[in-house]
C-alpha positions in Angstrom: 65.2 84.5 238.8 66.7 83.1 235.8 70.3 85.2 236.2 70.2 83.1 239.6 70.0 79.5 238.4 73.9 78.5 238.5 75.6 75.5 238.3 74.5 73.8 241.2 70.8 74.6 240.8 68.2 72.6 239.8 64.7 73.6 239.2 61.7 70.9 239.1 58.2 72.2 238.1 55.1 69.7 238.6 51.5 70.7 236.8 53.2 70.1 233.3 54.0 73.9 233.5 57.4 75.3 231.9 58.6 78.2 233.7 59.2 82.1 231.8 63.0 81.1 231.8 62.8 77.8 230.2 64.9 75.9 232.6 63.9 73.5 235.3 62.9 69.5 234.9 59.3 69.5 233.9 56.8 67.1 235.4 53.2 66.1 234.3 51.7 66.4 238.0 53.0 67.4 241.5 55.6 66.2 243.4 56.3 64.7 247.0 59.0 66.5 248.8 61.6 64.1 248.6 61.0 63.5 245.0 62.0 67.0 244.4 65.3 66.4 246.7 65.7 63.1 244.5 65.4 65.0 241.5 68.8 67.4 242.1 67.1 69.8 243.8 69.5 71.2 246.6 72.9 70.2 248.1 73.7 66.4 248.7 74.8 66.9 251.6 75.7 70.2 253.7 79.1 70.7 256.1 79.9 73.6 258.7 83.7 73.9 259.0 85.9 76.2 260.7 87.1 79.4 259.2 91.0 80.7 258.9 92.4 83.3 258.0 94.9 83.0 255.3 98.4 82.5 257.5 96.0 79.8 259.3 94.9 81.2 262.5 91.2 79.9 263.3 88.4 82.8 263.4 86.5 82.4 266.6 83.0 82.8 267.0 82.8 81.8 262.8 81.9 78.6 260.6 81.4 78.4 256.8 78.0 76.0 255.1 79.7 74.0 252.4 77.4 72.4 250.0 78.2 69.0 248.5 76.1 69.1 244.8 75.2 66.0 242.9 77.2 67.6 239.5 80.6 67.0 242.2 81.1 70.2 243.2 82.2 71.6 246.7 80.6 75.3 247.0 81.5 77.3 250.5 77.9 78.9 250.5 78.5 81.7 253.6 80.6 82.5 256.5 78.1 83.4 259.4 78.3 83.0 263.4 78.9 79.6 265.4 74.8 80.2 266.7 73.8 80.0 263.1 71.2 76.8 262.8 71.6 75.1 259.3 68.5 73.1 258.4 70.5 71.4 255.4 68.3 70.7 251.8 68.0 67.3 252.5 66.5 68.1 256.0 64.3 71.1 254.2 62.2 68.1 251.8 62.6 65.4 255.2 60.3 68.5 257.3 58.3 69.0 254.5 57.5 65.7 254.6 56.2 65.6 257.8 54.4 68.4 257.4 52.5 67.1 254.5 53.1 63.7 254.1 54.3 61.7 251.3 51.7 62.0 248.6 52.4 64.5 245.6 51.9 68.3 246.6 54.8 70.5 245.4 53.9 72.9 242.7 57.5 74.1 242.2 60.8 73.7 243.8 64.4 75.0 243.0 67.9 76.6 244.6 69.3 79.8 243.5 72.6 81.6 243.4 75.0 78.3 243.5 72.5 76.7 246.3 72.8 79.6 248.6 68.5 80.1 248.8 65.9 77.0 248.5 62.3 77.8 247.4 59.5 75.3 247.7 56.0 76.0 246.6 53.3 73.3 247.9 49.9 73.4 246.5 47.2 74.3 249.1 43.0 75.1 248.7 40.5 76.3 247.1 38.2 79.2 248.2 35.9 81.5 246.6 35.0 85.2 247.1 31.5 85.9 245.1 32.4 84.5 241.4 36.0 84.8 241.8 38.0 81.3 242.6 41.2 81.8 245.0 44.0 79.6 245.2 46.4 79.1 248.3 50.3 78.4 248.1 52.8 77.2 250.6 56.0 79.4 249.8 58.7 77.9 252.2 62.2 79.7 251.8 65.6 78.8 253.6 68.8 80.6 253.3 72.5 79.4 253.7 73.4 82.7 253.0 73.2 84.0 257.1 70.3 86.1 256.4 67.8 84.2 257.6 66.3 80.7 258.5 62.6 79.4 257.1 60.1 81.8 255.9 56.6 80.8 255.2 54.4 83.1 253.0 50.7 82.3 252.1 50.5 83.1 248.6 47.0 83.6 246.9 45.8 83.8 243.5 42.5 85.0 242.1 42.5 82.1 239.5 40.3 84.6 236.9 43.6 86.5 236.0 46.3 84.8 238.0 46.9 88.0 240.1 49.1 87.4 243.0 48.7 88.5 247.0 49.6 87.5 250.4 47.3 87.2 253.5 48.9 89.0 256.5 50.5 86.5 258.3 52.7 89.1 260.8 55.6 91.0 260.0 59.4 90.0 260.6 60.1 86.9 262.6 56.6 86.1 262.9 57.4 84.6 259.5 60.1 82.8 260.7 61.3 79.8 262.6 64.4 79.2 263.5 66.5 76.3 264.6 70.0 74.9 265.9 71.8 72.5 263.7 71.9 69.7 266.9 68.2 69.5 266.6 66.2 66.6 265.5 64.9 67.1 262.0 60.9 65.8 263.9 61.3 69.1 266.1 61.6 71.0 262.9 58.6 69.6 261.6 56.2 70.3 265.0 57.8 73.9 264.3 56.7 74.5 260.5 53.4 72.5 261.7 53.0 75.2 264.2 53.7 77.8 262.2 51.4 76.6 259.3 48.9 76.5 261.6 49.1 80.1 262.6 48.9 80.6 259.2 45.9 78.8 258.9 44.5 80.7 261.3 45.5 84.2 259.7 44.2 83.1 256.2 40.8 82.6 257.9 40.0 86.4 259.2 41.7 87.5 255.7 39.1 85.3 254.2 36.3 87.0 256.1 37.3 90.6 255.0 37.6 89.7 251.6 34.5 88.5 251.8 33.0 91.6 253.3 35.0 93.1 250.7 33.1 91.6 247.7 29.8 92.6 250.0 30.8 96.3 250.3 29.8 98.5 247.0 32.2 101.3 245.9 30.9 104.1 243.7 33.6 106.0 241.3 34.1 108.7 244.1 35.2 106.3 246.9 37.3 104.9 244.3 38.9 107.7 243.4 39.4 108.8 246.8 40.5 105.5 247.9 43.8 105.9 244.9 44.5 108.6 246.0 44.9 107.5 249.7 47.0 104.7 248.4 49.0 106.5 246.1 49.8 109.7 248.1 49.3 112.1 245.1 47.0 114.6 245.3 45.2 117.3 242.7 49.0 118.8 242.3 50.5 115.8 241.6 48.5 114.6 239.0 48.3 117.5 237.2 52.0 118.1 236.9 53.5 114.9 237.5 53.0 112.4 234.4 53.9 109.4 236.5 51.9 110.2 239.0 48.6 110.8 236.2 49.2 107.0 234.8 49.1 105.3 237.9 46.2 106.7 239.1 44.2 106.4 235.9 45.4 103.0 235.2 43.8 102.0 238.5 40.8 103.4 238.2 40.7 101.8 234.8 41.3 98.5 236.2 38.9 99.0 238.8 35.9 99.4 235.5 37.3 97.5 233.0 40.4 94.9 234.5 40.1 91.3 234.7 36.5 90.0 236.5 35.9 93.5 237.3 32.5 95.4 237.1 33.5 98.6 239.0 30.8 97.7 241.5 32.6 96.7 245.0 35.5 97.0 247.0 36.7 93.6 245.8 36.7 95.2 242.5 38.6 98.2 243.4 41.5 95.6 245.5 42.1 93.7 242.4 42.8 96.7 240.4 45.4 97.3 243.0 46.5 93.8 242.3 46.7 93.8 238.6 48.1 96.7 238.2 51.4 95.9 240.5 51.4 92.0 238.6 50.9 93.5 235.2 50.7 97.2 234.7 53.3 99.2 236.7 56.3 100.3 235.4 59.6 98.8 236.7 63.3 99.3 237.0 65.4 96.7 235.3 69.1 96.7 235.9 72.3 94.5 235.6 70.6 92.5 232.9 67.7 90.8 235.2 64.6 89.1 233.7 61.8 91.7 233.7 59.4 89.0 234.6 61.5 87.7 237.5 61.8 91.3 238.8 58.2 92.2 238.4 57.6 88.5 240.7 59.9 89.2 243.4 58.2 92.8 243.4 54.5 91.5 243.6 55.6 88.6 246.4 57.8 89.9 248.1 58.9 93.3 247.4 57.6 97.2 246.7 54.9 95.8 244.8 53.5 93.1 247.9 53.3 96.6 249.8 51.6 98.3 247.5 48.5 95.5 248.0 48.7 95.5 251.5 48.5 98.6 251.6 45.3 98.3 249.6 44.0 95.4 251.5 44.3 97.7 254.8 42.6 101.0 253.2 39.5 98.7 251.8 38.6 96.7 254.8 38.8 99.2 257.6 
């Protein structure tokens, strides 16, 4: 996301770990939430004004975010409807807060595109599945943009080789809260408690089919099979299609030989799935984007996330 980080961004990154871009403040441990806000991370404060047109005649029915930044600028973030609820950035770290109290728990936190999005990513547990550690995130995301409100996504990594998944925590607005700009920054925080709750909750079956997962042995045949099922190429494909041939025999090859593998279970066969879309399939690059950034948004949130549900569905059904 490094294109993204304007003027009015800041970046703050606790674990004493310096992001691919080099930019951010870097901190020895974790944060608290309003450490990150007292750190430059987000607007100062956040106005919702009117909108004219240019012979000034008020739009009905519009308003336009302005963000006040701590480097003195005055940004107009989006235009969106008068039903819009704006949660501003200061209100973002206050609910987080509450959620998780005071002591230090943010990994990572930051604004992109002149303030428009804020990402927060709080630390969460540990769990293991046969050998294999697995670390849970907190990825909060809130837009001034008018596409959206909060998002929460459970982000897991197998710590072994730092591949990244989600747990299945519904589709569309079941990620999502949302909330009017009159209310009470302690009714947002019952919401994301309620929410992270439900979460909770989801990460605990997902927990129990991974398990059953690493239980569940896979011989070479199911394996190749279960590519192909993922994939959609069949014998045609792979023998005329050279794209089609890589993919399928870089994840086979992952499932024998990738990271913590042995080729042995089903677990094996999902984290081929997973390394392969963090650090083996090909991507598109344009308009001068960070290849790592694009590969990221891919594997969290994009073609790539897909791609291991996908997986995750095919293996524990």
């Amino acid at each position: 996301m490094a294109h993204e980080i304007e003027s009015n961004d800041q970046v703050v990154l606790g674990s004493n770990t310096v992001a691919w871009h080099g930019l951010g403040k870097v901190f020895a441990g974790l944060l608290s939430p309003m450490r990150c806000f007292a750190e430059g991370v987000g607007a100062r404060t956040m106005e919702e004004l009117p909108v004219y047109t240019a012979d000034g005649l008020r739009i009905d029915g519009y308003k336009t975010i302005i963000g006040n930044y701590s480097n003195g600028a005055r940004t107009a973030l989006s235009i969106v409807g008068d039903d819009y609820g704006l949660v501003s950035d200061e209100d973002t770290f206050k609910m987080l807060e509450g959620v998780y109290g005071s002591g230090a728990c943010i990994e990572t936190a930051g604004t992109l595109n002149n303030g428009r999005r804020i990402w927060v990513l709080a630390n969460g547990t540990k769990w293991k599945v046969g050998s294999d550690v697995i670390k849970s995130y907190d990825l909060w995301i809130n837009r001034h943009d008018g596409s959206g409100c909060f998002e929460l996504h459970r982000t897991n990594t197998r710590v072994v080789c730092a591949n990244t998944w989600k747990t299945a925590i519904g589709k569309g607005r079941d990620r999502v809260f949302g909330v009017r700009h009159t209310t009470h920054v302690n009714n947002n925080i019952i919401a994301a408690i309620v929410l992270l709750n439900g979460v909770d909750k989801a990460e605990a079956i997902e927990r129990e089919k991974t398990q059953r997962m690493a239980s569940l042995a896979m011989s070479n045949a199911e394996m190749s099979t279960f590519v192909s099922n993922l994939t959609g190429f069949d014998t045609q494909d792979l023998q005329s299609s050279t794209r089609a041939k890589n993919q399928y025999h870089s994840i086979i090859n992952l499932f024998n030989y990738g990271t913590g593998n042995t080729g042995n279970t089903r677990w094996d066969a999902f984290n081929a799935v997973t390394e392969y879309v963090d650090h083996n399939r090909t991507i598109r690059v344009s308009n001068g984007r960070d290849k790592t950034e694009v590969r990221f948004e891919s594997s969290v949130l994009g073609s790539g996330d897909a791609m291991k549900s996908r997986a995750f569905e095919l293996l524990t059904t």
